[in-house]
N, C-alpha and C positions, 0 to 999 in steps of 0.2 A: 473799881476796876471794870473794863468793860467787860460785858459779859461773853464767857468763851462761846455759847452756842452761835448768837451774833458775829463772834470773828471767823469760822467755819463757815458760815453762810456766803461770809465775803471772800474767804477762800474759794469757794465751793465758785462762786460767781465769774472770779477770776481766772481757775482752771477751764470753766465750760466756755470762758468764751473764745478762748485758743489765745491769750495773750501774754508770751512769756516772760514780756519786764515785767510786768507786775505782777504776775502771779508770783514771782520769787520775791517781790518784794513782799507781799500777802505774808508769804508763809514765814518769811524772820520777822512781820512785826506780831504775827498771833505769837510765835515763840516766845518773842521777847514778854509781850502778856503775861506770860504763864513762869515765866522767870524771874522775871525782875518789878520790884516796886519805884523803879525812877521814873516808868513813864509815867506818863498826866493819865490822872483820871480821866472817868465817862463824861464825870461833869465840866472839868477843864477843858475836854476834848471838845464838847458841845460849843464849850463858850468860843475857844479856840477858831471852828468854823464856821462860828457866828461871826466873828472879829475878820475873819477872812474874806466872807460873803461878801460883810458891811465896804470891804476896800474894795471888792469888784464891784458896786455900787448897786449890788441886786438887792439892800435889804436884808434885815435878820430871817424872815419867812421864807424866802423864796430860795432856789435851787436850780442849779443847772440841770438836763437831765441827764447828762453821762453821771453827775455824781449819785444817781442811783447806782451806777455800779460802784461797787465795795471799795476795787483795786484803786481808781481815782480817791475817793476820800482818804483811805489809808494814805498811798502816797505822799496827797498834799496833808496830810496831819504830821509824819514827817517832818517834810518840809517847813510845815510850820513851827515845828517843836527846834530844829536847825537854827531858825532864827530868831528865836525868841532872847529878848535881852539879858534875862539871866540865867537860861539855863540852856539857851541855844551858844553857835560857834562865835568867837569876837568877828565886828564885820569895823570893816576900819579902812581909814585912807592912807595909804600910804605913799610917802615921800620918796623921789629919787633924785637924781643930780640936779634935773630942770623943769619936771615935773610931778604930777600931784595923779595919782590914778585912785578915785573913791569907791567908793562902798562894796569891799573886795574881801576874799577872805581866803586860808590857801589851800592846796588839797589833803595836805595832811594833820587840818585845825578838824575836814570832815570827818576823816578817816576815823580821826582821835574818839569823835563824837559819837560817830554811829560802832563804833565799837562799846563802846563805854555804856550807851542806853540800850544798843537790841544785843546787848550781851552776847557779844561776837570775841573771840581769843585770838583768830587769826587774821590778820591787815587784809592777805589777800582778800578775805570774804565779806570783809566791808566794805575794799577796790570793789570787787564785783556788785554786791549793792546799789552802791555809789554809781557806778557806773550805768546801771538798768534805772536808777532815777534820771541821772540825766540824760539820757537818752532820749527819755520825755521832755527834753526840754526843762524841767524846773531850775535847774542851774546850769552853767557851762564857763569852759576856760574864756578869758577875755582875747588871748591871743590865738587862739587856735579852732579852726569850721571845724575841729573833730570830736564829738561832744563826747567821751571820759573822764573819769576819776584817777588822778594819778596820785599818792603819797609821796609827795614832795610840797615844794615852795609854789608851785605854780597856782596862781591868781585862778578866783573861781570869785560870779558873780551869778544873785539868785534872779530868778528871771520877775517880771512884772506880772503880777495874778491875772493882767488883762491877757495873756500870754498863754496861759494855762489849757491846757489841751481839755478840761471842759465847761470852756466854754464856748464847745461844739460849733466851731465854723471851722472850714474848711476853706482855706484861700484860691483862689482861682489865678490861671496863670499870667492874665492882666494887671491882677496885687504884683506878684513874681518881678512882673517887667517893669513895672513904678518904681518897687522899690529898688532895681538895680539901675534903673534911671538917677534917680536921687543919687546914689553912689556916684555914677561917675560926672554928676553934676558941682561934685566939691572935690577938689582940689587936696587931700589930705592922704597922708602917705596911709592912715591905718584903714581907709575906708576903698582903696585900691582894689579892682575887682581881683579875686583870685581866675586860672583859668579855666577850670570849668563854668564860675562864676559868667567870665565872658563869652565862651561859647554859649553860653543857656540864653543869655542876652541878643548875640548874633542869630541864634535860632526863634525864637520870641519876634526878633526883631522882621525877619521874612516872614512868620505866620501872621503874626498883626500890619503889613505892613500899610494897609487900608488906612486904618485909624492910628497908627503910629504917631501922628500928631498931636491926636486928642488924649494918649497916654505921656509923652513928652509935658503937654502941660499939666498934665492931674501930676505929676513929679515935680514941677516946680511953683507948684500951689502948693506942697505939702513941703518944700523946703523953707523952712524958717527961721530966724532968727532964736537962738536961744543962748539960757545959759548954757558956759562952757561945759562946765562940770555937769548940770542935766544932761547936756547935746550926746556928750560921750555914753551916759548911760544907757539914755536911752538907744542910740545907733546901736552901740552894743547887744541889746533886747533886744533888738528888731532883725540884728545880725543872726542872734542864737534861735530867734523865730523861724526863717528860713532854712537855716542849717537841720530843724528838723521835719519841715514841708517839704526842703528841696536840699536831700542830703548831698555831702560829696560823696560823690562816684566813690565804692567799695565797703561804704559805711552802711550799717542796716537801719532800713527807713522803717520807724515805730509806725509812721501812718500811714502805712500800705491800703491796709483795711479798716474802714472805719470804726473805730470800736463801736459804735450806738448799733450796727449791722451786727458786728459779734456779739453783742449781747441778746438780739435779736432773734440769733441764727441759735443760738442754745437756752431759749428763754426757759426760765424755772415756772412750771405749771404749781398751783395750790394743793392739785388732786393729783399730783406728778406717782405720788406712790401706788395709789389707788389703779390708776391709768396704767402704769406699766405693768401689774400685775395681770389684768384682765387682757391686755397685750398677750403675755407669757402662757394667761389661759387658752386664747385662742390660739396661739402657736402653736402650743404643744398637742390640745386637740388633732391639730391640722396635721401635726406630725403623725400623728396616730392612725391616723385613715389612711398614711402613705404607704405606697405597698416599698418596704424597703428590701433589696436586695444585695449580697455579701460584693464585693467586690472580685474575688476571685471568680464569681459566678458571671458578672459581667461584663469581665476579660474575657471568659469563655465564650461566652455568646459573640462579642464581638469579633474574635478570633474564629470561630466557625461562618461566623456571615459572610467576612473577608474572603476562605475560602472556598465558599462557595459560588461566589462573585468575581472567584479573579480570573475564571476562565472568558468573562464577557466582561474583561476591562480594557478597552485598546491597548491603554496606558504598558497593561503588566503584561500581558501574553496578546500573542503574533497570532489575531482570528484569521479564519478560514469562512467565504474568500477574502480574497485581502481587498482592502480599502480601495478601491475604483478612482477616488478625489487624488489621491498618491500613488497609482498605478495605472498601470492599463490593463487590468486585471477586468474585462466587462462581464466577471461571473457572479457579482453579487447582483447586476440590474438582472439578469436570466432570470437569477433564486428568485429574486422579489416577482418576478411575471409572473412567473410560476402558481399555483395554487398551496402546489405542496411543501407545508412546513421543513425546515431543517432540523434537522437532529438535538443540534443546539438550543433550538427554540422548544422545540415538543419535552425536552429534558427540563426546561426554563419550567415549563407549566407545572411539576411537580414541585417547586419550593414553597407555592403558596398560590391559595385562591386569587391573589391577588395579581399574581405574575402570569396565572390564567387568561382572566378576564379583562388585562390588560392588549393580550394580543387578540387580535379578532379572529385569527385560525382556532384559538385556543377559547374561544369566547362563543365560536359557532360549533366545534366541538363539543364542550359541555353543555349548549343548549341540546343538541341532537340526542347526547346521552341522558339529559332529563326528560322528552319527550318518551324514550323509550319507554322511562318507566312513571311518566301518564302524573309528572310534578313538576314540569316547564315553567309553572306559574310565578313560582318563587323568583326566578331567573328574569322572565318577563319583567313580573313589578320594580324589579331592581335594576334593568334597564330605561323602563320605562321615567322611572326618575333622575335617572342620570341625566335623559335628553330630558328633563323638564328642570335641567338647573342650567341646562346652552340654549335653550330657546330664546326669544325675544319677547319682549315686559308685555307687550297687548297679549300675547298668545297664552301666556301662563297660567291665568285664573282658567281658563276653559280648557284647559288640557289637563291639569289640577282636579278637574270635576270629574274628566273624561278617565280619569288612573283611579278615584273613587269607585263610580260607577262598574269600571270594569274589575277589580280587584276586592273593593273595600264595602260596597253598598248590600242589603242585604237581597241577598240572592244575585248574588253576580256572577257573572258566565265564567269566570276565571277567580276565584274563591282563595287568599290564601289567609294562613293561620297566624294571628296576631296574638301576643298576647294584653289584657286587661287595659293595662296602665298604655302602652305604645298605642294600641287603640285609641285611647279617650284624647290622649295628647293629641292624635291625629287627628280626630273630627273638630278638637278646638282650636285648631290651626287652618282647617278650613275655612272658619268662618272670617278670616280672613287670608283669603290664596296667595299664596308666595312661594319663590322657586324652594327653598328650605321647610314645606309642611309637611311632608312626609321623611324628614331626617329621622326622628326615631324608628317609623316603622323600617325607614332600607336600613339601617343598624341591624335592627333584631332581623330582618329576612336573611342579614349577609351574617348574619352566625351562625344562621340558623343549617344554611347553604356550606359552612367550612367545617362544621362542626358535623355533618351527616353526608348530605348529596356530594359535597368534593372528597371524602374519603373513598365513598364508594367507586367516583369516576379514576380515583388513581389507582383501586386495582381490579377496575373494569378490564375485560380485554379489546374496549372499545382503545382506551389510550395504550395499555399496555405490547397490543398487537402495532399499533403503530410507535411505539419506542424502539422495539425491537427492531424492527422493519427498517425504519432508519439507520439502528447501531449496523446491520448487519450491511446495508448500503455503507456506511463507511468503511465496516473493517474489507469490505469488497475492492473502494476504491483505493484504499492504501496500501492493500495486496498488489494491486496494477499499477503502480506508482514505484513502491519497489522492483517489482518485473522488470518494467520501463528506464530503470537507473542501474540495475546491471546487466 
């Protein structure tokens, strides 16, 4: 019997590669393994797809390579065991009033079958079986483009191993157009294109229609004389081919995605345990350094940003002056002429250093109040590299040198305190000048600036006399405003 870790593997293969006729075929034939002693042996098996090979004319040694995936082999062992003459379904010709239709067999001789060997109780779930085989193509009804398993009387014919989905080619839509050339090249009621059949045809026929001739005749090169009884089978074959390359509209198309790509796309590594583990290492590491915080906590935060920000959002609240672009309000271009900050803005400079030195009232401000107390330098150097990341590419290395010498060199006129490591980064970033050499030391200057010099400038009464000064200009103007409205 074959061995179970081997049919796991081929499950295993079949789920990864996202294929789900076959993966459910995988999992009733391991079952069937594990239950029952009618199917063929490993050794039978072997001989079995050796006898298989031999008719696709590759040879006992040789191999397609989709049949390295598992789900293919299983399948067609299947299929093989179906037709085998004494222990597969009777295949037979059967007579009718005026004719003779050969080597047929019906849906419910399969049903009988595949219940019986993969040890299945219920019809429906050998129909569905049945059904995800031919899908693939291996077998299909004679009279019907709709490839199902039904349990009844209805004629079922196994397809030609040259037919076989691997032996991995993929038809192009010029195959497509020959062979529905050929069809409508003979005269026979059962070979009648269906209509989708002939729009695909009419469609074909305007994208080719350059070489439309040269297709025309590869179709009637490849019509030939045969026998009757081969003629029909073959057409047949060649029918249930296309029906699964070029399904009918609402039917699911098995070859969407190339299996050899799916198997590709999930390939099974030797070291696949080994490898995800040291993955899981470094992830969870990585987790660990993460600064994690609760969720409740960063609603809150968000939730306070919001409102701290929705006084200066146009969007939410109706600023003072109003928009000029949408009125004719000319007292915001005044404000802006103005030197002197609004109230609004000198309020902005207390949420953050950032919000500071963003505005240039607010940026000449706080240099004014670190000059007082005789530690501008910080400030400078963290200007001075800002303008050395807007400069242009010839000026950078000499201005690079020029922010060194004045800040960084020993004994320099303007002296600030670095520490160790931001230091050494710095001089080895010199030695080749670029607008980004001095990132680490403006990091460490502007913490150094948020975390000391900007607390003290917020409750300086350098800024704090002008908050006031402001507030009290407003609650002045809105005093005369009310006046003015009664």
């Amino acid at each position: 019997m074959q061995s179970f870790s081997s049919l796991l593997l081929s499950l295993r293969s079949g789920f990864d590669s996202g294929f789900i006729y076959s993966s459910g075929v995988v999992w009733y034939f391991c079952r069937s393994c594990l239950q029952s002693d009618q199917l063929l042996t490993s050794h039978s098996l072997t001989q079995k797809r050796e006898k298989a090979s031999v008719q696709r004319g590759r040879g006992k040694k040789e191999s397609a390579p989709n049949l390295l995936c598992g789900r293919l082999i299983i399948i067609e062992d299947i299929v093989t065991q179906i037709q085998d003459e004494t222990d597969g379904v009777p295949i037979r010709t059967v007579k009718s009033f005026m004719t003779k239709i050969p080597s047929v067999v019906t849906g419910a001789d399969i049903v009988q079958w595949l219940m019986k060997n993969l040890c299945m109780e219920d019809p429906a779930e050998a129909m569905h079986i049945g059904s995800l085989i031919a899908a693939q193509g291996y077998f299909f009804p004679i009279s019907d483009h709709v490839l199902a398993l039904k349990d009844d009387g209805t004629f079922y014919r196994f397809q030609a191993p040259y037919f076989w989905p691997s032996n991995c080619w993929e038809p192009e839509n010029t195959d497509y157009a020959i062979y529905l050339c050929k069809r409508t090249m003979q005269n026979k009621t059962r070979l009648e294109l269906a209509d989708y059949e002939a729009e695909n045809l009419a469609r074909l026929q305007r994208a080719f229609a350059r070489k439309w001739e040269f297709i025309y005749m590869q179709a009637e090169a490849q019509v030939k004389k045969k026998d009757k009884t081969e003629r029909k089978i073959l057409d047949s074959q060649e029918r249930a081919f296309w029906d699964v390359h070029r399904p009918v509209p609402g039917c699911v198309n098995t070859t969407e995605m190339d299996i050899r790509k799916c198997r590709l796309l999930f390939a099974v590594s030797t070291n696949s345990d080994s490898c995800h583990l040291l993955f899981q290492i470094l992830f969870l590491n990585t987790q660990l350094d993460r600064h994690c915080m609760k969720m409740s906590k960063v609603a809150d935060s968000l939730i306070m940003y919001t409102e701290q920000y929705m006084e200066y959002d146009p969007l939410v609240t109706a600023l003072e002056p109003a928009n000029p672009w949408a009125s004719d309000d000319p007292s915001f271009w005044d404000l802006e002429a103005s030197k002197e900050p609004s109230q609004p803005r000198v309020k902005k400079w207390g949420f953050s250093l950032e919000e500071a030195l963003k505005d240039p009232a607010g940026q000449e401000l706080f240099l004014k109040f670190l000059e007082s107390e005789f530690s501008s330098e910080n400030l400078r150097f963290w200007l001075a590299v800002q303008d050395l990341k807007r400069m242009p590419q010839q000026e950078v290395a000499q201005r690079a040198q020029d922010i060194w010498t004045e800040f960084l060199a020993e004994g320099a006129p303007s002296s600030i305190n670095l520490d160790s490591h931001s230091y050494e980064r710095t001089s080895q970033n010199l030695k080749d000048p670029g607008r980004y050499s001095y990132e680490d030391a403006q990091d460490h200057i502007y913490k150094l600036m948020k975390s000391d010099s900007y607390t003290r400038f917020l409750r300086s009464n350098v800024y704090q006399d002008l908050l006031n000064y402001k507030s009290f200009n407003v609650i002045i103007l809105c005093a005369q405003k009310l006046k003015h409205l009664h």
